[in-house]
MMTF fields as JSON, N, C-alpha, C and O atoms, coordinates in Angstrom:
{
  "mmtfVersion": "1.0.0",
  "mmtfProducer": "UNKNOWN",
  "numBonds": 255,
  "numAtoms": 256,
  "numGroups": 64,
  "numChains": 1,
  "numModels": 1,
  "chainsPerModel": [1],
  "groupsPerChain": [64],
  "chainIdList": ["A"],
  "bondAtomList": [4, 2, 8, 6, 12, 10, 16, 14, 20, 18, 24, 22, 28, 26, 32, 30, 36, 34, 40, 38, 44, 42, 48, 46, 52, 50, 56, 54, 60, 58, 64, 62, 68, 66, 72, 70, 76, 74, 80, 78, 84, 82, 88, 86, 92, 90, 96, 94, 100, 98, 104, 102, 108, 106, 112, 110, 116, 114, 120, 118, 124, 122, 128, 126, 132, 130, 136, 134, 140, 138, 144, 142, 148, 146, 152, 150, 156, 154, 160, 158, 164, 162, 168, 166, 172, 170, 176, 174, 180, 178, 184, 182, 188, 186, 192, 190, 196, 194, 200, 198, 204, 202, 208, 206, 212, 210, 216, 214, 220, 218, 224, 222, 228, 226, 232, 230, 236, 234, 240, 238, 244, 242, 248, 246, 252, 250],
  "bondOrderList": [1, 1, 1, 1, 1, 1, 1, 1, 1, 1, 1, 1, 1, 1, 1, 1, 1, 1, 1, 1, 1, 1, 1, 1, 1, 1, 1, 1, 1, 1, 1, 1, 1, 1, 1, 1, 1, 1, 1, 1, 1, 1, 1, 1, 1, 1, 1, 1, 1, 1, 1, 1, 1, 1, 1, 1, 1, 1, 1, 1, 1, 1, 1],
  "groupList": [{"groupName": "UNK", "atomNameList": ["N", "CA", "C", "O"], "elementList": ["N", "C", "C", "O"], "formalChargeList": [0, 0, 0, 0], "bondAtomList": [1, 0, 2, 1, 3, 2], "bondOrderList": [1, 1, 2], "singleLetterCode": "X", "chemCompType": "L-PEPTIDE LINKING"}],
  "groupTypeList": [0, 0, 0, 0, 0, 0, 0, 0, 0, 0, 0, 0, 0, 0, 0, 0, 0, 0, 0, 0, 0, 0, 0, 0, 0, 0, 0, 0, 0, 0, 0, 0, 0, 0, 0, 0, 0, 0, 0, 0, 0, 0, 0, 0, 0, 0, 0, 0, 0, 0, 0, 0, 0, 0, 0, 0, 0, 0, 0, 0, 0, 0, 0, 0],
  "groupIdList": [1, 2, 3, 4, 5, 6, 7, 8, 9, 10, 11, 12, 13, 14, 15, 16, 17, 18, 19, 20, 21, 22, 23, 24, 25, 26, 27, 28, 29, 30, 31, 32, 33, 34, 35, 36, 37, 38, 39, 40, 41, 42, 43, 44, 45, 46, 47, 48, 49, 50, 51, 52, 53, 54, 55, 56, 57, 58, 59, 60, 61, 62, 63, 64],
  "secStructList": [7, 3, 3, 3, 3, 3, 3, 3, 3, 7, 1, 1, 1, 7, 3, 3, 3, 3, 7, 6, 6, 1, 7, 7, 3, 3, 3, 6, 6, 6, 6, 7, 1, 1, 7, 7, 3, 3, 3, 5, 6, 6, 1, 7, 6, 6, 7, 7, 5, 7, 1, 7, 7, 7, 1, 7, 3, 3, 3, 7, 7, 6, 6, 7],
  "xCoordList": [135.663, 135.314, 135.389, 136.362, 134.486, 134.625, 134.822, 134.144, 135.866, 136.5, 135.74, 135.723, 135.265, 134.814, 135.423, 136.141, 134.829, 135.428, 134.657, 133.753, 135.002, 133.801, 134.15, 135.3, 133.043, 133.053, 132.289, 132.598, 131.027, 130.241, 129.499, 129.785, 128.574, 127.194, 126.257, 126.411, 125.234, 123.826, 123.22, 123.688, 121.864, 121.678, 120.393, 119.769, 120.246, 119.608, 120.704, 120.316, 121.837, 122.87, 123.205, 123.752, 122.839, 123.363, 125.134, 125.524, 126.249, 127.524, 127.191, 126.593, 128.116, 127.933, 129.565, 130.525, 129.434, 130.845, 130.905, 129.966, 131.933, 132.178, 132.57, 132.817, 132.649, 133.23, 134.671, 135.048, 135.17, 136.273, 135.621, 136.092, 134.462, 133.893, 132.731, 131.935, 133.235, 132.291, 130.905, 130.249, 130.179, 129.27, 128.687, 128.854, 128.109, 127.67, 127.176, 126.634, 127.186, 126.371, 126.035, 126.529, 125.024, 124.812, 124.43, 123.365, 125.189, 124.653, 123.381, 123.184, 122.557, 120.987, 121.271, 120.73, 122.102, 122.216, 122.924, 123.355, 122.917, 123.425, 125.013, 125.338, 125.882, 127.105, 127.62, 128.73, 125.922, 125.687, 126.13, 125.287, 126.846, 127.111, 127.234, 127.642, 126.744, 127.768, 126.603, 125.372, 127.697, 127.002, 126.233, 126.665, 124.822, 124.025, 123.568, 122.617, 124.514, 124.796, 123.845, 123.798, 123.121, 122.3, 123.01, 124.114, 122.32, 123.398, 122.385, 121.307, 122.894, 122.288, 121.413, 121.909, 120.175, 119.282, 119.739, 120.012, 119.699, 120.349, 122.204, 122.894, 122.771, 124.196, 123.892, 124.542, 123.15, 123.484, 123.204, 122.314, 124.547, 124.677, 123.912, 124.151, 122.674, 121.496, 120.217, 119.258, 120.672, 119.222, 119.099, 119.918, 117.838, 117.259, 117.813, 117.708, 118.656, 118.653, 117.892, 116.668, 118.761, 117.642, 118.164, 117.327, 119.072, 119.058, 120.369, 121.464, 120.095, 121.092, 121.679, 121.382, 123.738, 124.577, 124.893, 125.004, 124.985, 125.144, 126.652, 126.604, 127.442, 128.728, 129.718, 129.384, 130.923, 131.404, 131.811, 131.632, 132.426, 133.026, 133.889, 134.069, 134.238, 135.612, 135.417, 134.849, 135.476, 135.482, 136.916, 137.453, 137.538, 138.919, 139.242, 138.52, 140.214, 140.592, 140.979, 141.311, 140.765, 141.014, 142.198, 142.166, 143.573, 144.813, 144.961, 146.13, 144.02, 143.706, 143.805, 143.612],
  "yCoordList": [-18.979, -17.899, -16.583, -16.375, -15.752, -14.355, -13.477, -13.056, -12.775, -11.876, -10.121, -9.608, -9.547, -8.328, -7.11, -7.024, -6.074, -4.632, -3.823, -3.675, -3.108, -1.749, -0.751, -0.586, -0.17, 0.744, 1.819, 2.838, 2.029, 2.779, 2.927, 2.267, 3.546, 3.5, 3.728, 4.778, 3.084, 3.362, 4.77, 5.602, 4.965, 5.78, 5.801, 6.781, 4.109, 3.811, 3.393, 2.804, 3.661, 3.576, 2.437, 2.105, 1.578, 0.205, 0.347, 1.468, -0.654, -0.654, -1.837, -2.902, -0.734, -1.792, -2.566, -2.274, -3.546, -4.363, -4.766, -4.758, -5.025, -5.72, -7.236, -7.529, -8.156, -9.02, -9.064, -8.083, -10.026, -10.013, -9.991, -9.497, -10.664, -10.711, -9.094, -8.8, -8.447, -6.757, -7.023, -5.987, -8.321, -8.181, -7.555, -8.196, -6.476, -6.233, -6.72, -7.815, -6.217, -6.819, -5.577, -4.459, -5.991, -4.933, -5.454, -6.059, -5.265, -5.338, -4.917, -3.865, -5.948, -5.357, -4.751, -3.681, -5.395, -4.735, -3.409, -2.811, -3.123, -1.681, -1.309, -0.142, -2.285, -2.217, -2.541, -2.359, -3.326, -3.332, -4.946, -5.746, -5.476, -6.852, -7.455, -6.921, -8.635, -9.884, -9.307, -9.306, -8.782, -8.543, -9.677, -10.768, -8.916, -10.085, -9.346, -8.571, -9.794, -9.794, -10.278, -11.474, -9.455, -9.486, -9.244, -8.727, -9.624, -9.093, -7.779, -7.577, -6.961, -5.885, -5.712, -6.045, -5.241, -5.764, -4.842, -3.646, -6.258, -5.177, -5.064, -4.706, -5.354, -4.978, -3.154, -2.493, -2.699, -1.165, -0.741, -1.049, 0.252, 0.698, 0.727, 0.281, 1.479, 1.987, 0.894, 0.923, 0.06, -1.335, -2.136, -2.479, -2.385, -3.18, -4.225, -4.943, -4.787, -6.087, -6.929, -6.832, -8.243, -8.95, -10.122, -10.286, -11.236, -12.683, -12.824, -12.612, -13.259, -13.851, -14.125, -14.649, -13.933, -14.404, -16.079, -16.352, -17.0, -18.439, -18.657, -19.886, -18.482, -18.69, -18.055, -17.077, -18.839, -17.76, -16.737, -16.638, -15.618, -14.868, -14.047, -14.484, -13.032, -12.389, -10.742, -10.451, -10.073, -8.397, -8.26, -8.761, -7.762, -7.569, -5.506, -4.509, -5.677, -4.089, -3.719, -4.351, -2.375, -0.921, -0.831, -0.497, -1.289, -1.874, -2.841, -3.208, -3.813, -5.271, -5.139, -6.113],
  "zCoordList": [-60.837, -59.943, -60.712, -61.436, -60.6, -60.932, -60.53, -59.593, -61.061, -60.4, -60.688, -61.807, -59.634, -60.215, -59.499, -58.503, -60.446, -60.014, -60.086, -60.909, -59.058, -58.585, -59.93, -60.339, -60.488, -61.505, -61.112, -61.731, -59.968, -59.592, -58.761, -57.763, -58.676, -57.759, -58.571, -59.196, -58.834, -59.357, -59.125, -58.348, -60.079, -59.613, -58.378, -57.968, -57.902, -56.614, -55.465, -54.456, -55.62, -54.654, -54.359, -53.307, -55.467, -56.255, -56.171, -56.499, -55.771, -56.079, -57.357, -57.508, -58.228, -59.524, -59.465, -58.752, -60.416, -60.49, -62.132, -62.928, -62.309, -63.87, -63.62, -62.45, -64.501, -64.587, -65.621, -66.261, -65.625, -66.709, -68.303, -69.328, -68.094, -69.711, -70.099, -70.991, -68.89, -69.388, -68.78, -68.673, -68.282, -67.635, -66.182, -65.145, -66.182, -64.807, -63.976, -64.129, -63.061, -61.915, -61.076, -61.221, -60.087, -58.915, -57.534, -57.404, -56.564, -55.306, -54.577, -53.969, -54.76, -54.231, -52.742, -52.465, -51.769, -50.305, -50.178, -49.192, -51.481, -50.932, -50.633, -50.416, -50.64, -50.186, -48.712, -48.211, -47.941, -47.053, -46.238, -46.645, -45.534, -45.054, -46.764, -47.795, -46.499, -47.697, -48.955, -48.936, -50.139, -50.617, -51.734, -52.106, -52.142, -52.668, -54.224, -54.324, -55.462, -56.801, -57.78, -58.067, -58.284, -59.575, -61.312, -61.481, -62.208, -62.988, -63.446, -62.887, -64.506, -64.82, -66.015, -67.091, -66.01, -67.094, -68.158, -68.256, -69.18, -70.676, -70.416, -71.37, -69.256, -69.171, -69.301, -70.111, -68.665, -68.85, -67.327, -66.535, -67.226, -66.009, -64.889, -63.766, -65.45, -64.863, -64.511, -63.74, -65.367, -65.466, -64.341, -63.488, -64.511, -63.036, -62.952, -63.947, -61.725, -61.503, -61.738, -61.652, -62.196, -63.179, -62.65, -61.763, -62.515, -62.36, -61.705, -62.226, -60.332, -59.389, -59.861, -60.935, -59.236, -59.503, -58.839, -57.643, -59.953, -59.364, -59.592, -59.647, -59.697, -59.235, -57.838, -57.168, -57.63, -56.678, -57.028, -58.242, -56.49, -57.065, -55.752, -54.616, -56.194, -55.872, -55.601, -56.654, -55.208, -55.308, -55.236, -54.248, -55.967, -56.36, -55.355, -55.388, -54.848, -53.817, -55.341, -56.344, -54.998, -55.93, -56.867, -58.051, -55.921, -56.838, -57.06, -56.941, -57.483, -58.069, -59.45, -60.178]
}
């Protein structure tokens, strides 16, 4: 399972996340109901979602 952490907001109002291995991801819904995880093209902040997350994973709270 992967565990991730909020690092930001896009600059399309994307919530971005990390993984433990530095990989991003981004919430295509916006931060909106269950969120639905792309990873980030190139791994750079700003990059288009690019390929569904196929594992489970985790959103870890703020003091996680």
């Amino acid at each position: 399972m992967k565990k991730l952490k909020h690092i930001g907001i896009d600059s399309w109002n994307r919530p971005v996340y990390e993984d433990e291995s530095g990989r991003l991801w981004k919430d295509v819904n916006l931060g909106r109901s269950v969120a639905s995880l792309y990873s980030a093209l190139n791994n750079k902040f700003d990059g288009e979602p690019d390929i569904p997350i196929k594992s489970d994973f985790e959103i870890m709270k703020m003091e996680e």
